[in-house]
VOVEXTI-74404 format. One record per atom (N, C-alpha, C, O, CB): residue number from 1; x, y, z. Coordinates in steps of 0.02 Angstrom, whole numbers, plus 50000, padded with zeros to 5 digits. Each point is the difference from the previous one (the first is absolute). Last residue first. Glycine has a CB too. Layout:
REM VOVEXTI-74404
    k      u      v      w
  NUM      X      Y      Z
...
END
This chain:
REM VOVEXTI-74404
    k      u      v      w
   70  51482  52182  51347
   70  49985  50061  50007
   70  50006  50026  50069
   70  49988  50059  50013
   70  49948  49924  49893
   69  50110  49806  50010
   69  50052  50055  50007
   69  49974  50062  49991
   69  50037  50046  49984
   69  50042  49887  49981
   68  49775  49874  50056
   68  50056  50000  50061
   68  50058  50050  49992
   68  50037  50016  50047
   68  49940  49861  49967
   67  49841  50136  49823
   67  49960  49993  50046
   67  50067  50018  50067
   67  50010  50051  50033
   67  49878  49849  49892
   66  50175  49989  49870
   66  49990  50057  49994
   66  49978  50032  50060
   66  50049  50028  50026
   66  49938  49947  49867
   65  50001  49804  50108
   65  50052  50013  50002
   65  50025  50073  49995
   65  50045  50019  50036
   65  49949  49872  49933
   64  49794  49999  50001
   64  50007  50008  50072
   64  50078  50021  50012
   64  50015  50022  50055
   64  49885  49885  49972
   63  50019  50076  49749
   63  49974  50057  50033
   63  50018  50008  50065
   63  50013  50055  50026
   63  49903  49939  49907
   62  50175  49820  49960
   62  50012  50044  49969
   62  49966  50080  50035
   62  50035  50049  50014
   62  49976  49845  49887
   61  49894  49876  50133
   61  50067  50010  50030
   61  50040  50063  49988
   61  50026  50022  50051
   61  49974  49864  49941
   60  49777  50086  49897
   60  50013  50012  50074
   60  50063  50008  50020
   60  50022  50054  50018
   60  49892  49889  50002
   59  50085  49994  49788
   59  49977  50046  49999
   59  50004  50039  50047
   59  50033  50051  50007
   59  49921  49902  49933
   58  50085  49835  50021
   58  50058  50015  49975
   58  49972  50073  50025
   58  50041  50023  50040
   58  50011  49882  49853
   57  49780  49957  50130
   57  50046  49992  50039
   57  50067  50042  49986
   57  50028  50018  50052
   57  49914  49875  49963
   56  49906  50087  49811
   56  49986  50032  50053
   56  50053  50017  50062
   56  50030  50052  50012
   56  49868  49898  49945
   55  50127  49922  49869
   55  50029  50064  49988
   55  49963  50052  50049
   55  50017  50057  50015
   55  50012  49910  49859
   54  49936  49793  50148
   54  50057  50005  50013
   54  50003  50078  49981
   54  50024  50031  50047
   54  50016  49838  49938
   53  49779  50049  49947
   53  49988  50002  50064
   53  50087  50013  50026
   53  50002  50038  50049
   53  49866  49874  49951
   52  50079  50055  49795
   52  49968  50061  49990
   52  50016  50014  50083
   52  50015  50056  50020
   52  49882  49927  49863
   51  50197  49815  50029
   51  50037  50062  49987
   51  49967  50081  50021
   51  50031  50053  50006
   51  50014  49862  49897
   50  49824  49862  50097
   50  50043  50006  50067
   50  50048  50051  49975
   50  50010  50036  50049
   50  49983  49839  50005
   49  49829  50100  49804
   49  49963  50038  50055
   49  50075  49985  50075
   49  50004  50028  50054
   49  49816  49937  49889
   48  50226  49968  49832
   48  50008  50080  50020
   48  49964  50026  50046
   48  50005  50058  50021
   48  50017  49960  49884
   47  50017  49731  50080
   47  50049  50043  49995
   47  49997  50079  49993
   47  50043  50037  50025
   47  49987  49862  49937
   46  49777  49954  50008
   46  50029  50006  50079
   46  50072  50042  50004
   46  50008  50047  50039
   46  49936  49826  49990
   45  49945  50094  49775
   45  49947  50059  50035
   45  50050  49987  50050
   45  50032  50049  50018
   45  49821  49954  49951
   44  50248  49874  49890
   44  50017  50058  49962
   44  49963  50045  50074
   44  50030  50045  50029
   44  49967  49917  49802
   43  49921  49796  50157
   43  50074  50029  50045
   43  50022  50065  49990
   43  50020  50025  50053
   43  50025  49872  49939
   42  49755  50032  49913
   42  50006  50018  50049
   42  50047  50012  50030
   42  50007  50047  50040
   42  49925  49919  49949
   41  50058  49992  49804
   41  49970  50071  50029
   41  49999  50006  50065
   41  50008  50054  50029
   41  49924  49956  49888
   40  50154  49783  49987
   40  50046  50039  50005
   40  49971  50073  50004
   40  50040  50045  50010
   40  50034  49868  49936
   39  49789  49913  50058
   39  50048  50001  50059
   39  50040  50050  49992
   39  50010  50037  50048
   39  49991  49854  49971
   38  49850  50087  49794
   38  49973  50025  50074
   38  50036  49996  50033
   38  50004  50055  50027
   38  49912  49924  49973
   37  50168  49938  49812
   37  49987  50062  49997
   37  49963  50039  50070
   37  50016  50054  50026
   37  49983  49909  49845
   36  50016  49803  50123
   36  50077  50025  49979
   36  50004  50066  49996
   36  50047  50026  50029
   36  49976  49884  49907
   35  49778  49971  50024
   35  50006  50008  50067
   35  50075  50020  50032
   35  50008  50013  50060
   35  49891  49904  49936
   34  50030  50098  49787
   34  49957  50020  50016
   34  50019  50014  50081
   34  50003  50052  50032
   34  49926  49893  49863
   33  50180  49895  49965
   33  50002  50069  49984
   33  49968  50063  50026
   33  50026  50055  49989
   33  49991  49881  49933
   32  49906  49831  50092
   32  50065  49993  50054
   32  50054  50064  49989
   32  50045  50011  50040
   32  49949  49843  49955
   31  49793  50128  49853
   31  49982  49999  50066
   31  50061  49994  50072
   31  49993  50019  50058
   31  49898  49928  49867
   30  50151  50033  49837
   30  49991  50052  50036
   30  49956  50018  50056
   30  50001  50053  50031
   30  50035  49961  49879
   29  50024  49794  50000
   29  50066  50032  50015
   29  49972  50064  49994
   29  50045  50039  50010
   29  50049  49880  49948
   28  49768  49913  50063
   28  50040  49991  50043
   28  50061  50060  49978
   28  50043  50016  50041
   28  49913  49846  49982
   27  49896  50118  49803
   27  49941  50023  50052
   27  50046  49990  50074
   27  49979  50040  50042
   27  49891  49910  49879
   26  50233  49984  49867
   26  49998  50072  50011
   26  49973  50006  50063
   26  50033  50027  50043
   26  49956  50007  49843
   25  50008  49732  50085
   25  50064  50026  50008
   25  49999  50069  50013
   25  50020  50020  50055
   25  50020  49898  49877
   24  49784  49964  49976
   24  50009  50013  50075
   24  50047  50009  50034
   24  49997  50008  50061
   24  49940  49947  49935
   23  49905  50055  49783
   23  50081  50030  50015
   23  49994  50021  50074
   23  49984  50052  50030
   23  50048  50005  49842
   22  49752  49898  50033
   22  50027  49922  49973
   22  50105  50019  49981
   22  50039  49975  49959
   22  49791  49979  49953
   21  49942  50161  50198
   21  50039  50043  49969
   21  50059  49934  49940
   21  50027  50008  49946
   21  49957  50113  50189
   20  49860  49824  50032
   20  49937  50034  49946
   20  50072  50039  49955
   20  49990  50021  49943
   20  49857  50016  50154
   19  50203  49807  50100
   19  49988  49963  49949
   19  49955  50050  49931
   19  49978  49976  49948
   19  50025  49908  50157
   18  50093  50213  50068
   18  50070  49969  49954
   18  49962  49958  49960
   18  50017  49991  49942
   18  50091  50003  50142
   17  49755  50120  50086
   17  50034  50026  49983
   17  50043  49974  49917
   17  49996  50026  49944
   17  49987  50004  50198
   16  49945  49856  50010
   16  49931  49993  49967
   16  50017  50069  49972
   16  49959  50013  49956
   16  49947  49907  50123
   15  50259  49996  50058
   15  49968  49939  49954
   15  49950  50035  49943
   15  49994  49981  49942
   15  50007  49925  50167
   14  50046  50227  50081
   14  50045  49996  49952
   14  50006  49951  49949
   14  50022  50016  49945
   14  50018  50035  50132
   13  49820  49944  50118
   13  49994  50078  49962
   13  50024  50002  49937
   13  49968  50016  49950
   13  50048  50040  50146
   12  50006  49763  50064
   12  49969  49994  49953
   12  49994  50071  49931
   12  50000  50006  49939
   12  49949  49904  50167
   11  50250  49983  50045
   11  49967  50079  50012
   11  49926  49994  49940
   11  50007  50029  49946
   11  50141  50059  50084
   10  49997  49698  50027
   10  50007  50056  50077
   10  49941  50076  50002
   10  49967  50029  50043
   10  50196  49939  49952
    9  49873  49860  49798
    9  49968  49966  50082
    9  49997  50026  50041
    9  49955  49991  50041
    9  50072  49939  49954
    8  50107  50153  49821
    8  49917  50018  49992
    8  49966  49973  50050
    8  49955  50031  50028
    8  50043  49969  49858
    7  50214  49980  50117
    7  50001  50067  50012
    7  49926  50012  50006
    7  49968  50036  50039
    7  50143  49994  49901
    6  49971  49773  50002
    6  49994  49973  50078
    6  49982  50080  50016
    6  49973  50012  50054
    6  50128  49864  49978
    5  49935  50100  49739
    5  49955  49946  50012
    5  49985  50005  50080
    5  49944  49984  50020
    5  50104  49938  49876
    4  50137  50181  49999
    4  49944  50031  49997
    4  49945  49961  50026
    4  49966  50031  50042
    4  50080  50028  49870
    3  50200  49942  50119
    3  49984  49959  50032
    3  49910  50026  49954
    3  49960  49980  50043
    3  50156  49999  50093
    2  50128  50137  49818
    2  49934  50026  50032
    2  49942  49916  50015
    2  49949  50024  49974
    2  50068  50130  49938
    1  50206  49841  49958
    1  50012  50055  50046
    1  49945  50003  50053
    1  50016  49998  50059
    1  50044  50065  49850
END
């Protein structure tokens, strides 16, 4: 699946990592767990900071409309 040998050439960190823990399989899958989990916080933040910004809008429009039939 995972190429490890050419993984450890690339990221020493992680070599020296995998080689003290001697399960270099776990140490990749949650570390690729890890970063799976961060993206998806972030997308979750962008989506309600763009819903937060839309109900605004919804808001305004709404007041300025009131506003015109008075």
């Amino acid at each position: 699946m995972f190429d490890l040998d050419k993984i450890n050439e690339t990221v020493p960190f992680l070599a020296q990592l995998t080689s003290d823990s001697g399960n270099a399989m776990f140490v990749y899958i949650v570390l690729l767990g890890a970063g799976v989990l961060v993206g998806m916080l972030i997308m979750l933040k962008i989506l309600f900071m763009s819903m937060h910004r839309a109900d605004e809008r919804c808001l305004t429009q709404f007041n300025e409309m009131l506003d015109k039939q008075e």
